[in-house]
Every structure is written in C-alpha cells, then in structure tokens.
C-alpha positions in Angstrom: 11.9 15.7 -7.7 13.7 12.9 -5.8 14.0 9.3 -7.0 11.4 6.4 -6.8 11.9 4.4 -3.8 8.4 2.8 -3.2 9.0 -0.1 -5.2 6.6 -2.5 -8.0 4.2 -2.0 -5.0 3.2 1.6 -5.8 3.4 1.1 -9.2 6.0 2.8 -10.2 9.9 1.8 -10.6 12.6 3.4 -11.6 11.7 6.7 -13.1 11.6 10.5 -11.2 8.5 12.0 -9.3 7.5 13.8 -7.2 6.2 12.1 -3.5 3.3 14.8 -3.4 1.7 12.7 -6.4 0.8 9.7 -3.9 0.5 11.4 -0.5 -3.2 10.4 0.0 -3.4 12.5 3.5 -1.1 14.4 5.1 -1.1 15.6 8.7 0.1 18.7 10.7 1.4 21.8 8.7 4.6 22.7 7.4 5.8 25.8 8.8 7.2 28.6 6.3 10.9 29.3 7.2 11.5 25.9 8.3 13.8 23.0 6.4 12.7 19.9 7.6 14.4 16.6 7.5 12.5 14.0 5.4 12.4 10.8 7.0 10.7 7.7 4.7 9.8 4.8 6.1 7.5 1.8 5.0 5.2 -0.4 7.4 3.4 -3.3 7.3 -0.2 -4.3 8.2 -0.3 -7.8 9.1 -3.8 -9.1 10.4 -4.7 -12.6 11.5 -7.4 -13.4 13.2 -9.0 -10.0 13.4 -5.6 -9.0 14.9 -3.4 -6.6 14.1 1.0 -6.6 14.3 2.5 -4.0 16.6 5.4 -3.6 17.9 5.6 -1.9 21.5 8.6 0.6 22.1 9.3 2.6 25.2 7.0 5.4 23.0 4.1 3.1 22.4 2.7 0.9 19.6 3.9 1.1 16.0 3.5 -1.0 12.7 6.1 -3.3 12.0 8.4 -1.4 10.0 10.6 1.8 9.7 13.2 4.4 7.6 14.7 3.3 4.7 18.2 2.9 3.9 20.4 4.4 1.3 19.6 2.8 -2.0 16.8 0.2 -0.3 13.2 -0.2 -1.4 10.0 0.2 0.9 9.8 -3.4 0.3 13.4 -4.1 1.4 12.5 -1.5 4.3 9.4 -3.5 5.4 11.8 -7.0 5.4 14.2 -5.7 6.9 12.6 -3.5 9.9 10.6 -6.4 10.3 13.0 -9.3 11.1 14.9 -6.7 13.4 11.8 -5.7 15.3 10.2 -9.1 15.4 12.5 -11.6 14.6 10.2 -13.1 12.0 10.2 -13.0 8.1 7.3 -10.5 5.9 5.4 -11.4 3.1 4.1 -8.4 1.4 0.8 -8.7 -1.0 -0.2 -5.5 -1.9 0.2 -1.9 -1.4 -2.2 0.3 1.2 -1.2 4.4 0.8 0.9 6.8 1.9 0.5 9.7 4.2 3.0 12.3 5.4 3.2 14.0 8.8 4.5 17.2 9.5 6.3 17.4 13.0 8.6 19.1 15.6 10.9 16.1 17.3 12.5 17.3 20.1 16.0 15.8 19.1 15.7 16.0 14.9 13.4 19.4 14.9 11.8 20.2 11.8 10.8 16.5 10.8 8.5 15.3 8.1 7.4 12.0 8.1 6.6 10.3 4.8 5.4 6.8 5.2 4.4 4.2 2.9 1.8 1.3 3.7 2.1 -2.2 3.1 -0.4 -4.9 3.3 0.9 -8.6 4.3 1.7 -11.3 6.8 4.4 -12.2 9.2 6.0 -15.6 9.4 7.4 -17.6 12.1 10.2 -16.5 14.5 13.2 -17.4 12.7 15.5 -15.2 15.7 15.3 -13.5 18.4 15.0 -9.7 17.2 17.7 -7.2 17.5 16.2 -4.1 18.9 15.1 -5.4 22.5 12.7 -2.8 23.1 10.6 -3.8 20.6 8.4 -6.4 21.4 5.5 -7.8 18.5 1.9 -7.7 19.9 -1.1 -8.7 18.7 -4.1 -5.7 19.0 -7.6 -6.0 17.8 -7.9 -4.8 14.7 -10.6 -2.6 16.0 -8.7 -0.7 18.6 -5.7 0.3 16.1 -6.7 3.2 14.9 -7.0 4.5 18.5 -3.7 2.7 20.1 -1.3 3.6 17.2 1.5 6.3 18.5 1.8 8.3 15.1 -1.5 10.0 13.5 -0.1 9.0 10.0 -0.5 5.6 11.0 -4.0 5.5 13.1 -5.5 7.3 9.6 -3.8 4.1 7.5 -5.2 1.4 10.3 -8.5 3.6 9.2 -7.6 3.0 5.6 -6.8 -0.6 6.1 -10.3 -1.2 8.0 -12.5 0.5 5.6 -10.8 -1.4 2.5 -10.6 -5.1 3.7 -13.4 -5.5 5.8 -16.8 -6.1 4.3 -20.4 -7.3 4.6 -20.1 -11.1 4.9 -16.3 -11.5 3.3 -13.6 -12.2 6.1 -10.1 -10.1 5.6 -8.6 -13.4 4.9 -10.7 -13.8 2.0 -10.8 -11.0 0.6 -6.2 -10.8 1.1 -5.9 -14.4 -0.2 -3.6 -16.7 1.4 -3.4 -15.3 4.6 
C-alpha cells in the first residue's frame, strides 16, 4: 500500500490503496526476481481542433506531462511538467485512466511505469519553456495512437478517442469549454 497521489481527479484523496485498484491496462510483464523502480507520472490530453498536444524529444512524441515530485499531485505534476515543456499554463477537466508499463531502460533497468491520464487544455505561452528539447506540436488526433513513443500512452490516445468522440457531437462539446 503506498499513499494516494492521483488527486480529487481519480476520486480519491487522502486515504491508503493500493495502485493495482485503478490500473485499467497494463503492458509488458513483470519479471519474477526483478525489483523494479516505480516511476509515476501524470499527462495531459489537450485537443483543439481535432489536434492533439505533444511534445517532441530527441526519443519521439510524448503527452505533455511527466514524474511526480515528492509530496506533489498528478494535478500539480500535469502543471508543472506542462509549463516546463511548453511554456504555457494547463487547465485540467476531468480524469481519463491509468495504465502501467512494465520495462527494461537501459540506464534505470527494471522500470515500471505507472501513469495517470488527464483530460484538459493548454493556455497561452506565458515563457519560453525550460527543457529545450522539448518542443509542443500539434498531431492529428487520429494519428496518436500510432505516433506516441510509450505503448501506455498510444492505449490512453485509444482511450481518449473512443470516449470523446461520437456520432454527430464534436469533442469540444461533449469537454465543455474548450
């Protein structure tokens, strides 16, 4: 059991659990004999125009987002990562999922990946952004499942397309103010 750290946007706060309860899909397997290195992160899907946020890295394309800090919220997370990698503000609105990903980094080794999904929008650039290998693109909505680096996150753009697009209602309808 470890301590809540999702935030009022999972719907919990402040009480013990365990992460398995909201892991909606997980990917790769855990090894036996291995002690992995949990890594939590929380990202953010923000779509306008049928267009999706990603950041490029010298890896590939990414959500907006990244690993928490000591004591910090997925929500905190999401503001945070976000105004470093893009230089612009988040609005969250709801919550997405979660999946986890089971990995061997070359660097970390035994690595599992638990991320948290957020569904929002980016404001204007309010500064330049502080990692300056990250640079904020706009990808059809369409194509992310198939242009996202991590598998965790195609299955979420998969997640996010099945749940906000529908016959007749446009994903700004359907999110609200967006």
């Amino acid at each position: 059991m470890i301590s809540d750290r999702t935030g009022a946007g999972a719907g919990l706060s402040g009480r013990e659990l365990d992460l398995t309860d909201f892991v909606q899909k997980s990917f790769g397997e855990r090894q036996r004999g291995l002690r992995y290195l949990d890594r939590e992160g929380a990202y953010l899907f923000a779509v306008e125009d049928g267009c999706l946020a990603v950041v490029r890295t010298p890896k590939g394309l990414f959500l907006p987002g990244g690993g928490l800090e000591q004591g910090e919220t997925c929500e905190e997370a999401v503001r945070r990562e976000c105004l470093e990698e893009t230089g612009r503000l988040a609005a969250i609105k709801g919550y997405l999922g979660t999946a986890e990903q089971y990995l061997l980094h070359e660097a970390l080794g035994p690595l599992r990946l638990l991320q948290h999904y957020y569904v929002g929008n980016l404001g204007e650039r309010i500064r330049a952004p502080v990692e300056q290998d990250h640079t904020l693109l706009w990808i059809s909505l369409e194509n992310a499942a198939e242009s996202l680096y991590v598998a965790a996150q195609r299955w979420a753009a998969e997640q996010y397309g099945k749940r906000y697009s529908a016959e007749g209602t446009s994903r700004k309808q359907k999110l609200g103010e967006f």
